[in-house]
N, C-alpha and C positions, 0 to 999 in steps of 0.2 A: 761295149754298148755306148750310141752317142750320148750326147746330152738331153737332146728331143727325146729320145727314144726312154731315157731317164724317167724326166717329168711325166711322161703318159703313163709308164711303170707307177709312177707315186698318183700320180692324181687322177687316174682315168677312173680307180673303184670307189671313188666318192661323189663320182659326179651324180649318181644315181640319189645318194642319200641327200646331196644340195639339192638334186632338181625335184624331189618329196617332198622335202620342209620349204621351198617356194613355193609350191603347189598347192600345198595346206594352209601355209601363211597369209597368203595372196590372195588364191582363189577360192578352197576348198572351204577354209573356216569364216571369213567376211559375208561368202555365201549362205552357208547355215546360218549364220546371226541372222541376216538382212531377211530369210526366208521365215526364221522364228519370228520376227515381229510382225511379218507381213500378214501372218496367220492371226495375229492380234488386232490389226487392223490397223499399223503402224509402217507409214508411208516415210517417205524421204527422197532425196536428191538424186538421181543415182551416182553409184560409187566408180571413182575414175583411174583405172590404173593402180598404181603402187602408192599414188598419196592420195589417193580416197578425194576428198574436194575441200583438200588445202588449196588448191593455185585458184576455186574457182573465188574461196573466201579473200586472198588475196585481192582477184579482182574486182570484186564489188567494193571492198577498202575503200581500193584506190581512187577509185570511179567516185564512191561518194564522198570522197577528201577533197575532190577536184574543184568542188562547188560550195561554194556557201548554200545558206539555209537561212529562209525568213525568220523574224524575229520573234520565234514562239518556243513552245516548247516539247515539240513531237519529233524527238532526235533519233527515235529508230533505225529511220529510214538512212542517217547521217552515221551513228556508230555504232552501230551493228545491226550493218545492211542485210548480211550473209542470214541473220535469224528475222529480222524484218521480212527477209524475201521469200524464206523457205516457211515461215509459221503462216503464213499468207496461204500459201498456194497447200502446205498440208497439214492443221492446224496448230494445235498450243504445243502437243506430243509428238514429235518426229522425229527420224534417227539420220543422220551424216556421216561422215567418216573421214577423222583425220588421222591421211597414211591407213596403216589399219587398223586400228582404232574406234568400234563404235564410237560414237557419242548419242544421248539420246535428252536431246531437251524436253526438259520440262518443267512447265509453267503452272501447276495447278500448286494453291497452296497447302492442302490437307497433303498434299505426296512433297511438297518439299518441307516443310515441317515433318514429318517423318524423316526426311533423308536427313536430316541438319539435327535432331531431337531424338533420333536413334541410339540405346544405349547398349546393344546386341554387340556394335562392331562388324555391321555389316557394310557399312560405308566406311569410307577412310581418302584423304584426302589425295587429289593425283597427283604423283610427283612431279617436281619440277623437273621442265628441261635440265637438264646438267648447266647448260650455259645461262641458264636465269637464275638458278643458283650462286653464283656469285657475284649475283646484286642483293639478294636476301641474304646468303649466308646460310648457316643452318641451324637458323634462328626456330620460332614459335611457329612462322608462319608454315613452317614446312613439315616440320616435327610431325610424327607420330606415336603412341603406344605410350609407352614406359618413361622414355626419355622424356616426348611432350608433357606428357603430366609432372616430372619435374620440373621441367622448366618451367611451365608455369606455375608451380608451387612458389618455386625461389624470387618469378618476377612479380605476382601478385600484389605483395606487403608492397611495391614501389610506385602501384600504381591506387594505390587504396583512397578513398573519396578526403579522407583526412590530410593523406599525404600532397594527393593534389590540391586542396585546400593553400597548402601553404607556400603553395611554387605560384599562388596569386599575383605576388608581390612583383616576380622575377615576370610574370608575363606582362603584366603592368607596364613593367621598364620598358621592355624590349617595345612596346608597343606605342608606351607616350616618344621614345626616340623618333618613331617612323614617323610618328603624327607631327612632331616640331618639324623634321624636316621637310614635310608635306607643307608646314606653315610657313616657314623662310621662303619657299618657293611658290609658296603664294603671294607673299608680302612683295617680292622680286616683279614675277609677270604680273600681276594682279588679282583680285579677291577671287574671280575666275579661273581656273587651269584647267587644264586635259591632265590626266594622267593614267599611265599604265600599269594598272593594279596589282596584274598576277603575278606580273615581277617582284616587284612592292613585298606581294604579300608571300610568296617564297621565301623572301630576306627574312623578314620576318618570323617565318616558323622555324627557320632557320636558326635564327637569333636564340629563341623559346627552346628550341630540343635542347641547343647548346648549350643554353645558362641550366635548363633543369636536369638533360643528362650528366653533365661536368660543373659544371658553373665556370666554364668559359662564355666568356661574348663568340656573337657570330664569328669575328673575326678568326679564333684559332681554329672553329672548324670548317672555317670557308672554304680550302683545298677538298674535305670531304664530299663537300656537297658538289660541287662543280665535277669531280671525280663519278659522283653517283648520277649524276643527271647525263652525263656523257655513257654512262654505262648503260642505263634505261634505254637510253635510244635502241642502242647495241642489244639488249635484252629483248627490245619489244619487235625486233627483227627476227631475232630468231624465233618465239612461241609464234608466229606467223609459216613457220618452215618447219617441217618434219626432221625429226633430228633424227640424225643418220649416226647409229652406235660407233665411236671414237671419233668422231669428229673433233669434239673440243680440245683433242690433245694434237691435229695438224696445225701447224705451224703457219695457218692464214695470217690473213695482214691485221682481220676483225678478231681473229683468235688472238693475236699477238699482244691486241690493244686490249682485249680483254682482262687476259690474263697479268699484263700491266697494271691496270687498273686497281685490279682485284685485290694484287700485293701490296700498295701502294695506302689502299684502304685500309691492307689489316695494320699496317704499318702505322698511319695514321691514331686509324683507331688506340692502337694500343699505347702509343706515346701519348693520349690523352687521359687516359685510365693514371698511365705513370706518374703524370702532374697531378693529378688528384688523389694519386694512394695516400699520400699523409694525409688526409680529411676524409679517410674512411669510417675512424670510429665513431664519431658524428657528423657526418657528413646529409645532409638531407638534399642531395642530388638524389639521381637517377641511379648511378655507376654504386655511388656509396651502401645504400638502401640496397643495392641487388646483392651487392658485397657481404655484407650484413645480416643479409637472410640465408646467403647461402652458405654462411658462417655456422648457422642456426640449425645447418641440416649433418645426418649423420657421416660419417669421413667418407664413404661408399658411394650418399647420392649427394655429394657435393659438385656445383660447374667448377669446369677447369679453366684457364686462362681464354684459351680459345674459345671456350664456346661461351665467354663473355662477352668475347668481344662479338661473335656471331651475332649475338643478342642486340649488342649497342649499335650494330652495322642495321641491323631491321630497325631496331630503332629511332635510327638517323632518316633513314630512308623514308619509311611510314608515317613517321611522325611528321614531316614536312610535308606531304607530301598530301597526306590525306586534308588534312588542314588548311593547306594555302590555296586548294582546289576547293572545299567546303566555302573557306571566304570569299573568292575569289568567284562563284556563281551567287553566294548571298548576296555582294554587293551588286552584281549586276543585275537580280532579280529588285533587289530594293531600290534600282533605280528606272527602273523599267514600271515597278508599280508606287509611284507616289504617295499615295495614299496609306499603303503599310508603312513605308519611308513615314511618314508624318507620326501615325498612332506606336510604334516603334523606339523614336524620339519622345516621344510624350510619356514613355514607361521611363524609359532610362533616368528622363529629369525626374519624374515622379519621385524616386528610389536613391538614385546616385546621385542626383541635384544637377549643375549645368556643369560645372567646374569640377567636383572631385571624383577621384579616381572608382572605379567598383572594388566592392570587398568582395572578399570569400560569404559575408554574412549576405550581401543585397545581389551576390546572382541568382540565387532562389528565387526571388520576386521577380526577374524578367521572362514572366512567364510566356507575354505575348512573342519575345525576343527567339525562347527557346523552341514556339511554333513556327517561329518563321526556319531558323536552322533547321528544326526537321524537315519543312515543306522542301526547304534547300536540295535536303538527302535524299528526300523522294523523287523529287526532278532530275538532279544532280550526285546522285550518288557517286564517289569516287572508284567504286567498283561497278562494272554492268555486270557482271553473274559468279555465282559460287559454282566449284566445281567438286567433283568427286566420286570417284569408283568402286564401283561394287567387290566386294572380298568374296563374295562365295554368291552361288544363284541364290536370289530373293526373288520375292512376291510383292511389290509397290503400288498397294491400290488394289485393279485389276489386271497389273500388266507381271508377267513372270521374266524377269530379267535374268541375264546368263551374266558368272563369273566375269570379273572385268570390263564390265563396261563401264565407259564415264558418261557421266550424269552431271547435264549443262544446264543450271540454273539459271534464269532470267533474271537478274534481279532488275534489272531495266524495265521491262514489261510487266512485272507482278506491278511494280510501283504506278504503270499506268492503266492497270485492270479496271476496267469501266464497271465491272460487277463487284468492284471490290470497293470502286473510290469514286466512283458517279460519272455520267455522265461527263461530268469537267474535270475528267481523271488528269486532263493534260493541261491544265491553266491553275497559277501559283492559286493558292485561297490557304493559307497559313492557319485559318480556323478550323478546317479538318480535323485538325489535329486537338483540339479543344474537344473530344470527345475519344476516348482512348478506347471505345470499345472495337477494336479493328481484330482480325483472323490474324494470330501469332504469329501466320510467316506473309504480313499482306507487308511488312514494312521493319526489313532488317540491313541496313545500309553498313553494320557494323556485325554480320553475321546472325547466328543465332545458336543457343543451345551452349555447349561446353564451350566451343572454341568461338566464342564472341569475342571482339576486338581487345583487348585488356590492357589498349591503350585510349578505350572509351571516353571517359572521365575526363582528361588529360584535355582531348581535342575538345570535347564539349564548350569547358571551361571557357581556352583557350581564344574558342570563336564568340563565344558570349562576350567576352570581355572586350577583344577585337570591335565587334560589330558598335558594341556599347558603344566605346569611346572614339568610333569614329563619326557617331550621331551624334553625337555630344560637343563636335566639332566644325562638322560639314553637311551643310545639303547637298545633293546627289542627283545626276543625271545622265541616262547615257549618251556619249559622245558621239557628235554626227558621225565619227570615222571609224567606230565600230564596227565589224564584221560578224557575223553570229557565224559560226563552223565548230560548235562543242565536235570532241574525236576522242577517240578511243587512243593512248597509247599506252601506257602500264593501268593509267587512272584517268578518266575524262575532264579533258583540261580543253582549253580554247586554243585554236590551232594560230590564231593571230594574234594572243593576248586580248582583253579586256581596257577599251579606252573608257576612260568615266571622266564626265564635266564636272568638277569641286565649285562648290561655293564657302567660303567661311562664314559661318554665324556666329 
């Protein structure tokens, strides 16, 4: 028998069972979803091939990256075209498909409060690509079940209102650092400067994870973070592509650098943990406290090394990330409106005086300060939507959804719901928020329900204190050379950075 003659002997009686399960995969089952909803009255794109209308999401990306955007605040259209263009033509409730994959957005907030406040288990979060996995790790963010709820047992105690309390000090430092050298280089070009903030203030969060995960300065975890922002890129490439099962383990050039990366990280990671084990037993970092607690747990649900570091690797990541993007739209929003810029400044002196630092006791009191951060969140939230797949067929409202589909939260558009937040849903008014009686899922920039951010607190602080004492220093204006293009890449950040005109007071 030849060799041809071979292979058709082995492979000819399974073509029949390949060419079924592509039949079913492909055609058969995308079509019975797509046909159930349609009997519901649930409209969509239509579906394209083998990736469903991945490549069309692609192209609208792109297209809307290509251009800037006037200087307001209706970034839909700008970072997340793809739900812009499709909730337009068939409304709040429509289904897509990436690869094959339903997805069925939805924007109403009684059904997503349900989906995020559900304690059945009939939601569960979708996993990540393989390959954005090793920019998170598998840490909290990704967690499910049994594990998740350990782990955030253990991380809890390090994130607790007390604890952050007293990493005050440590944000303090990092903070009055950035401000003196903001000031030498004032005193240099003059009382005048330009400068480019989201840089700025990256360093800075940077600085803040640093001294409160380890209590190193920026500087020993600077390799991390340049490591992790090269890898985002690399990550936010891929969740834009349908991942094709084993991929991650060919030997691409982007796979190559990935997996580089990756190791590099834990490596990192882990030689930071090692400098800091002898100030474990009181130690009041980040590392220590988690240490500590998982000390406290029984030898069975104790973390292991690894999946400490998993921990501190989401840590480093999030924690900068969410932050220096949070600051980094406050400041441009309070220079954009003057006038909160002034009444803003007028709280800070009231409370912290002109000159000294904020405590732990007078950030309570910037109350106006911490409506202007949420207006921030609202506009600017560092997430545009939560995601999450159903475990078993449910009943959502009045719609009967089938096993596995994922469920595409807005959180972009709930925050500009005109029925929710008036008329001038899309223009900064920081006093909204002076009245808290809002619909539980009209305004969750940090999640909601069990898995809310539970690094909440942390960033709150953080940006209070920030914003504080850069009023307490400078007047503010945006810079003629400003470009307005906010986008979509892991977390909505400014495609050109943020220029801001400083004045010294």
């Amino acid at each position: 028998m030849n060799f041809s003659l071979l292979l058709l002997t082995i492979f000819l009686p399974t073509v029949p069972l390949f060419l079924f399960k592509f039949i079913h995969s492909f055609i058969w089952a995308p079509w019975r979803i797509q046909l159930h909803f349609q009997r519901q009255g649930v409209r969509g794109p239509p579906r394209r091939s083998i990736y469903g209308n991945s490549a069309e999401i692609r192209d609208l990306i792109a297209a809307a990256q290509s251009q800037p955007m006037d200087l307001n605040h209706q970034l839909l259209h700008r970072v997340v075209p793809h739900y812009h263009h499709w909730s337009r033509l068939y409304g709040k409730t429509f289904l897509y498909w990436f690869g094959t994959k339903p997805r069925l957005a939805i924007a109403e907030p009684d059904l997503i409060k349900e989906v995020l406040l559900n304690p059945s288990g009939s939601f569960k979060k979708v996993q990540f690509n393989p390959l954005s996995g090793q920019l998170f790790g598998h840490g909290l963010v990704g967690l499910e079940g049994e594990k998740w709820a350990r782990h955030r047992r253990i991380c809890n105690p390090a994130f607790h209102t007390e604890r952050v309390k007293g990493w005050v000090p440590e944000i303090v430092t990092s903070t009055a650092k950035m401000l003196e050298r903001w000031e030498s280089y004032g005193s240099t070009v003059g009382h005048k400067f330009e400068m480019e903030v989201h840089k700025e203030l990256h360093n800075l969060t940077a600085d803040v994870i640093s001294r409160t995960a380890f209590g190193s300065s920026y500087e020993e975890g600077k390799l991390i973070f340049q490591m992790q922002e090269e890898q985002m890129l690399l990550v936010s490439q891929a969740l834009r592509t349908v991942y094709i099962p084993g991929f991650r383990f060919m030997p691409t050039k982007k796979n190559r650098r990935r997996w580089a990366l990756a190791k590099e990280i834990r490596r990192s990671v882990r030689k930071l943990i090692q400098i800091n084990a002898e100030a474990v037993g009181d130690s009041r970092n980040l590392v220590g406290l988690m240490i500590a607690s998982n000390k406290n747990e029984e030898e069975g649900e104790r973390m292991g090394i690894e999946e400490i570091i998993d921990e501190c690797t989401t840590f480093y990541f999030a924690g900068k990330e969410t932050s220096a993007n949070l600051l980094t739209w406050a400041l441009l929003l309070l220079s954009m409106h003057h006038d909160w810029q002034i009444k803003a400044r007028d709280e800070v002196i009231r409370f912290c005086g002109r000159h000294d630092h904020p405590t732990a006791e007078n950030l309570n009191h910037l109350k106006l300060v911490g409506m202007i951060l949420d207006e921030t969140l609202r506009l600017y939230a560092p997430a545009v939507m939560l995601m999450r797949q159903t475990c078993k067929d449910v009943k959502l409202g009045t719609l009967h959804i089938p096993a596995d589909t994922q469920l595409y939260l807005p959180m972009i558009a709930v925050h500009r719901d005109v029925e929710l937040w008036g008329e001038d849903a899309e223009r900064f008014n920081p006093l909204r928020f002076s009245d808290p009686r809002k619909h539980l899922a009209a305004f969750f920039p940090f999640g909601l329900g069990p898995r809310v951010c539970v690094g909440q607190n942390l960033a709150m602080a953080e940006a209070k204190i920030a914003v504080a004492m850069i009023l307490q220093r400078f007047s503010f204006t945006v810079a003629t050379s400003y470009v307005h293009a906010p986008m979509q890449l892991l977390t909505v950040q400014p495609q050109y950075g943020v220029q801001i005109l400083f004045q010294m007071i």
